[in-house]
Structures are given as structure tokens and as C-alpha cells.
C-alpha positions as CSV (number, residue, x, y, z in Angstrom):
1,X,93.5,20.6,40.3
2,X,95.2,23.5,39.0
3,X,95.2,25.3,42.5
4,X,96.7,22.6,44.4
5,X,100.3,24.0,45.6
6,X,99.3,28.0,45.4
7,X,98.3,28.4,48.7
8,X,98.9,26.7,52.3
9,X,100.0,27.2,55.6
10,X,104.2,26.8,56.5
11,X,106.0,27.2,59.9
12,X,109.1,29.7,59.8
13,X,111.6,29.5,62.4
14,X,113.9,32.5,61.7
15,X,117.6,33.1,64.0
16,X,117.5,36.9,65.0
17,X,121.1,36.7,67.5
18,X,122.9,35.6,70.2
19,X,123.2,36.9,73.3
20,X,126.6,36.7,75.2
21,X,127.7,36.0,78.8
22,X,124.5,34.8,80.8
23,X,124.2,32.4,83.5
24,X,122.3,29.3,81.7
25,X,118.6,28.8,83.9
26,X,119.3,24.8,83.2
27,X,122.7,24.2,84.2
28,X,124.1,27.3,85.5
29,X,127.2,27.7,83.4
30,X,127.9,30.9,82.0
31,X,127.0,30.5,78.3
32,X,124.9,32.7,74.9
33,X,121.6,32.3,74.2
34,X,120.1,32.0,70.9
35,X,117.4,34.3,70.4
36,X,114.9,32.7,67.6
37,X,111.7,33.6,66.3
38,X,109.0,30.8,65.8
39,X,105.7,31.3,63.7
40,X,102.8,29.8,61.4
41,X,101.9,32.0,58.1
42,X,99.3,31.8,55.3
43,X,101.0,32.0,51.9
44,X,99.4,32.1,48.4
45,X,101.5,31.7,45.2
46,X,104.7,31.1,47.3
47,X,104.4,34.9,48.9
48,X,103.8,35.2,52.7
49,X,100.6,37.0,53.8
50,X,99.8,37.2,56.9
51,X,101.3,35.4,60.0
52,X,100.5,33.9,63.5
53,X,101.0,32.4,66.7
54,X,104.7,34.1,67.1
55,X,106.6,33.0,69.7
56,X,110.2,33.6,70.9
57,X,112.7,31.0,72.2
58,X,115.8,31.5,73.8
59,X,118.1,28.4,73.1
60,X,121.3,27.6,75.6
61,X,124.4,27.0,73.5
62,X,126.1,25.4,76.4
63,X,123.4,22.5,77.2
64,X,120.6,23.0,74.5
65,X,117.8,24.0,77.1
66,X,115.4,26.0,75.5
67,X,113.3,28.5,77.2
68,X,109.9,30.5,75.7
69,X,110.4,34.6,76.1
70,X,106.8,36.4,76.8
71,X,106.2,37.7,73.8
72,X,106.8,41.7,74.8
73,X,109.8,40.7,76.0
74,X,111.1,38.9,72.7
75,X,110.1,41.6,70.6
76,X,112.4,44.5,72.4
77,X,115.4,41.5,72.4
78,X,114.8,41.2,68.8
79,X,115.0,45.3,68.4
80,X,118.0,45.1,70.7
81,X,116.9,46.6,73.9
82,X,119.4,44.6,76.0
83,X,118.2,46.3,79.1
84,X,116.0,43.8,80.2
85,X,118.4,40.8,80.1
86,X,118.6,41.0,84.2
87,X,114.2,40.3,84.8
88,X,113.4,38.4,81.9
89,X,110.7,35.9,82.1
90,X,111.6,32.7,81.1
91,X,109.6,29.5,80.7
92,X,111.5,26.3,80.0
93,X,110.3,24.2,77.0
94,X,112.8,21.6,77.0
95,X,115.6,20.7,80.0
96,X,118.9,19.6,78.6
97,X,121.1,20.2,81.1
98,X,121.0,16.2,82.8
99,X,121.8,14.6,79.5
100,X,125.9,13.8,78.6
101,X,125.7,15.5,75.1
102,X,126.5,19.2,74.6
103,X,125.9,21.2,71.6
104,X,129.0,22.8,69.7
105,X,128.4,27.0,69.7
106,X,130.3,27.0,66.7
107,X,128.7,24.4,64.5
108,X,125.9,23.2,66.6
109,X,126.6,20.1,66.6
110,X,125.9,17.5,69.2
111,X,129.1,16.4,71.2
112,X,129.6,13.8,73.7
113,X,130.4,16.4,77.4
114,X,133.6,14.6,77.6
115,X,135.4,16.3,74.6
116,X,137.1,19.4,74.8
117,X,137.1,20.0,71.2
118,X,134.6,19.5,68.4
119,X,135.1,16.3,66.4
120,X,133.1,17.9,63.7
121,X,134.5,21.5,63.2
122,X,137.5,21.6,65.6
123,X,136.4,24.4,67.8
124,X,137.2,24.4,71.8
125,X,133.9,23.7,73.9
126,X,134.6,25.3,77.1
């Protein structure tokens, strides 16, 4: 009974940055993308060691489409190799871009499309 708790298996999803001024694949508004990190890892007495299945997602801050990177291609966005931002290969996971809600860039919020302001934080939308 004692070892119950000292070990398992956690998902991590970890924010590494936004990218600026690219046409959204979904919509097709110009918009950032949220560059995250997604992963399973094996941990034993709360300390992480050894991880799997990485995969990166790019999120769409104007509609909330999210798109899977190739992992090469995640790994130089994550190291900041912004030279590839014209081919990259982009599968999309989840299509937001019909529904009437929009997510806030500055809070992340959901917000009905017909505001022009947050009601949460305040912050212009478009």
C-alpha cells in the first residue's frame, strides 16, 4: 500500500510562444498561433523520468482551430527557427472556424463573434 501514489504516468501540456501575423488555415483571417507542446511521461516520487509520444499543436487565437506540427518541424519553432513559417505542414485536429464563438487572445476566453470587446478582460477582439 505504501507505494501507491510514487509512481504513474501524467500528460503535460506546456505553452512554448506565439507566433505573430499568419494567415489562419481555418478561417483565413490574419491572426498568432499558439505554439504548445503536448506529451505523456513516467514519473516516480513526483520527479519526471522519461517522456513520450510528443506532439506539437499550433492553436489559432482568432477562431481556436488547432492544427498538429510534424514533429521536426515543431521542434525548430520551439528553438526559434522562424524560417520555416512559409512551408509548414499542418494537419488540422479540430475546425473552429464555422462556429459563432471566438476566443479572446488576451485572456482566452470564449466570446460570442458579435462583440468587439472582451466582456471578461476588456481587451479589443479585432
Amino acid at each position: 500500500m505504501f507505494f501507491i501514489g510514487i509512481m504513474g504516468i501524467a500528460n503535460k501540456e506546456k505553452k512554448l510562444r506565439v507566433i505573430p501575423n499568419l494567415i489562419c488555415k481555418a478561417c483565413g483571417k490574419l491572426t498568432s498561433y499558439r505554439l504548445v507542446k503536448t506529451y505523456k511521461y513516467f514519473q516516480l516520487f513526483f520527479i519526471p523520468i522519461f517522456k513520450w509520444d510528443e506532439k506539437y499543436m499550433l492553436i489559432s487565437e482568432c477562431c481556436g482551430s488547432v492544427f498538429q506540427l510534424d514533429k521536426v518541424q515543431g521542434e525548430d519553432l520551439e528553438h526559434g527557427k522562424d524560417s520555416i513559417l512559409n512551408n509548414l505542414n499542418m494537419t488540422i485536429v479540430e475546425d473552429n472556424s464555422c462556429k459563432t464563438n471566438i476566443l479572446c487572445y488576451n485572456c482566452g476566453k470564449s466570446v460570442e463573434a458579435r462583440f468587439e470587446f472582451c466582456p471578461h478582460c476588456g481587451n479589443k477582439l479585432r
